[in-house]
C-alpha positions in Angstrom: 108.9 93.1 55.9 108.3 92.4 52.6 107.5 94.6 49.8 103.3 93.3 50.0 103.7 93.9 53.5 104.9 97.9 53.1 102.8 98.1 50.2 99.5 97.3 53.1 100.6 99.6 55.5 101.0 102.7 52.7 98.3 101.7 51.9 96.1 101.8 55.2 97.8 105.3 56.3 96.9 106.4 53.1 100.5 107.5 52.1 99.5 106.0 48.6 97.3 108.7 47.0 94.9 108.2 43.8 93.8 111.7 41.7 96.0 114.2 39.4 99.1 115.4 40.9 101.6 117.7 39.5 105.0 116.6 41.0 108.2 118.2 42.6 110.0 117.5 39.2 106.7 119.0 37.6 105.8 115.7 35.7 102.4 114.6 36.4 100.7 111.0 38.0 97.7 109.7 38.9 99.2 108.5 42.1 100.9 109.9 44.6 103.4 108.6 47.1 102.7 111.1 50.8 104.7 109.3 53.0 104.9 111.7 55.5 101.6 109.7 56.7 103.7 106.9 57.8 104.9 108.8 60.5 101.4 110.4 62.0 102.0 107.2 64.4 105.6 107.6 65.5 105.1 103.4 65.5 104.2 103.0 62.4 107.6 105.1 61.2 109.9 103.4 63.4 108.5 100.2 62.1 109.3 101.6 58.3 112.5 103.0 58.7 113.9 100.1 60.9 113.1 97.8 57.8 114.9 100.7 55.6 117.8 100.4 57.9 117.9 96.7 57.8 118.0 96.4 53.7 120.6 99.4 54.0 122.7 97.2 56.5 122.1 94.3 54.1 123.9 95.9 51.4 126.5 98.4 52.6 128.8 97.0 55.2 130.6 100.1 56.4 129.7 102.2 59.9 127.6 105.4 58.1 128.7 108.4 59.9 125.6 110.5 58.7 122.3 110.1 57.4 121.5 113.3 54.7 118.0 113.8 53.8 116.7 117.0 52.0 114.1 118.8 53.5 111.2 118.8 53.4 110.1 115.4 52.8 112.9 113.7 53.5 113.7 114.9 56.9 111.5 112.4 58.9 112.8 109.2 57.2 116.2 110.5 57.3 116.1 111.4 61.3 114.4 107.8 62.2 116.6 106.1 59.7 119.7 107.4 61.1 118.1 106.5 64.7 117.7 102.7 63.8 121.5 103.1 62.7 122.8 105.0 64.9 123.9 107.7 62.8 124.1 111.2 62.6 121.0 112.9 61.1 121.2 116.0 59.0 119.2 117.8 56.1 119.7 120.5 53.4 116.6 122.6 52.8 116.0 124.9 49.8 117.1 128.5 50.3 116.2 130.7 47.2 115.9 127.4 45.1 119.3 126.3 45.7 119.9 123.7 48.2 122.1 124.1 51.0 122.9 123.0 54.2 122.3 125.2 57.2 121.3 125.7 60.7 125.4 125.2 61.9 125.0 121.6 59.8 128.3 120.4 59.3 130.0 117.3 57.9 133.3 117.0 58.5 135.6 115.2 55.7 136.2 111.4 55.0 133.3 110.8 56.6 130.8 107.7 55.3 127.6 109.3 54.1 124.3 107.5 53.3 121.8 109.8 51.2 118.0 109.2 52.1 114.7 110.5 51.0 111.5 109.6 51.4 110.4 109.2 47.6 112.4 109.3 44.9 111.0 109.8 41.3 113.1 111.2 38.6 115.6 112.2 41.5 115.6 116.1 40.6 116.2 116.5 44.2 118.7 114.0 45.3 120.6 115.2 42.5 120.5 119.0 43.6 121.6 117.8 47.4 124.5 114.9 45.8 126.2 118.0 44.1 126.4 119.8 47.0 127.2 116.5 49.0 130.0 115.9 47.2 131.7 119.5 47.5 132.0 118.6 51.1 134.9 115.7 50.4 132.6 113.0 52.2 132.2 109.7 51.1 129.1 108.8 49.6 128.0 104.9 50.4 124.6 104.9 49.1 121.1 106.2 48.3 118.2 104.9 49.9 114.5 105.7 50.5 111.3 104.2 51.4 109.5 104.4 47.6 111.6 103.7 44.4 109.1 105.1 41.7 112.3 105.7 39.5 111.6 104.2 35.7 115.5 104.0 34.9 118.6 104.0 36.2 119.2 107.2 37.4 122.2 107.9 39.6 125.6 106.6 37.7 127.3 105.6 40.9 124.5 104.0 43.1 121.6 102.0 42.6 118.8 102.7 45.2 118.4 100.8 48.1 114.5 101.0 48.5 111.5 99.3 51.1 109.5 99.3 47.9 109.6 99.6 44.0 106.6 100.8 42.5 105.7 101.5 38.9 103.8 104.7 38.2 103.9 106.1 35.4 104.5 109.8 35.1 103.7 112.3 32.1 104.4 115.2 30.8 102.1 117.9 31.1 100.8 117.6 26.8 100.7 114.3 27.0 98.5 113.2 29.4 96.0 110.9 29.6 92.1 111.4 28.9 91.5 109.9 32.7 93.9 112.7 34.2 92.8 115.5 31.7 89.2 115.2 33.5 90.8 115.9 36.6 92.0 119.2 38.4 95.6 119.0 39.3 97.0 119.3 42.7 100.5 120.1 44.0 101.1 118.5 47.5 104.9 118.4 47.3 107.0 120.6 49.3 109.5 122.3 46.4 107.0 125.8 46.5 108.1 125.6 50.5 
């Protein structure tokens, strides 16, 4: 698929959202990328992540031994991703704002690593998991995810392997627009889970 083609189908699940939302990293937008929609029809999610998995096989040509996601948002496109690629899936989930992997998760060394989410913005997150990712002695082959809303370059060693790039802008909380000032802010990410 191409990127008018994923655009559509965020669109029609309504994974593309249009108001005043405060984001994980605590910037602001006036749209917001749900994608968890995408995979309210389990068909409509395989269809996403096998394209994901496709571009990813495109451009890393090694056997990926694990799929990481962080939790909460990335866990859905990190399991089906690793399904298309026949990969191990695990997460690391937030435990007193520290991220960390648990549930008797383990990764064992040497192992080829592919780091997914389901957005990624300014990358706060991916960050917080890629530090403790690389404690573990693994070998990291890429990051992917399904929305590249990223306005720079911001992981020194990768470049993002994305379904879509989109360009939203994001602001800081005293400097946004007039259009957002007239709206009340919401918070749908996961970070106060």
């Amino acid at each position: 698929m191409n990127s008018e083609e994923i655009l559509k189908i965020l669109e029609k699940v309504n994974a593309i959202q249009y108001g005043h939302f405060i984001l994980s990293s605590g910037k602001r937008s006036s749209t917001y990328c749900q994608c968890a929609k995408i995979f309210i029809d389990p068909k409509v999610g395989s269809k996403i992540c096998n394209s994901l998995a496709k571009k990813i096989k495109d451009q890393i040509n090694q056997e990926i031994d694990y799929v990481v996601s962080p939790a909460m948002g990335g866990i859905l496109v990190g399991y089906e991703t690793a399904n298309q690629l026949n990969s191990q899936s695990v997460f690391f989930e937030r435990v007193e704002n520290e991220f960390q992997m648990r549930r008797g998760f383990e990764i064992e060394e040497n192992k080829n690593v592919l780091f997914v989410e389901d957005v990624i913005t300014t990358g706060k997150s991916s960050k917080e998991c890629l530090v403790e990712l690389k404690k573990l002695n693994i070998n990291l082959l890429g990051i992917a995810c399904i929305v590249d809303r990223s306005s720079e370059d911001i992981f020194s060693d990768h470049e993002i392997i994305s379904l879509i790039k989109l360009d939203i802008p994001v602001y800081d909380e005293k400097d946004l627009p007039d259009k957002l000032k007239s709206i009340n802010p919401i918070k749908p990410g996961s970070r106060i889970i």
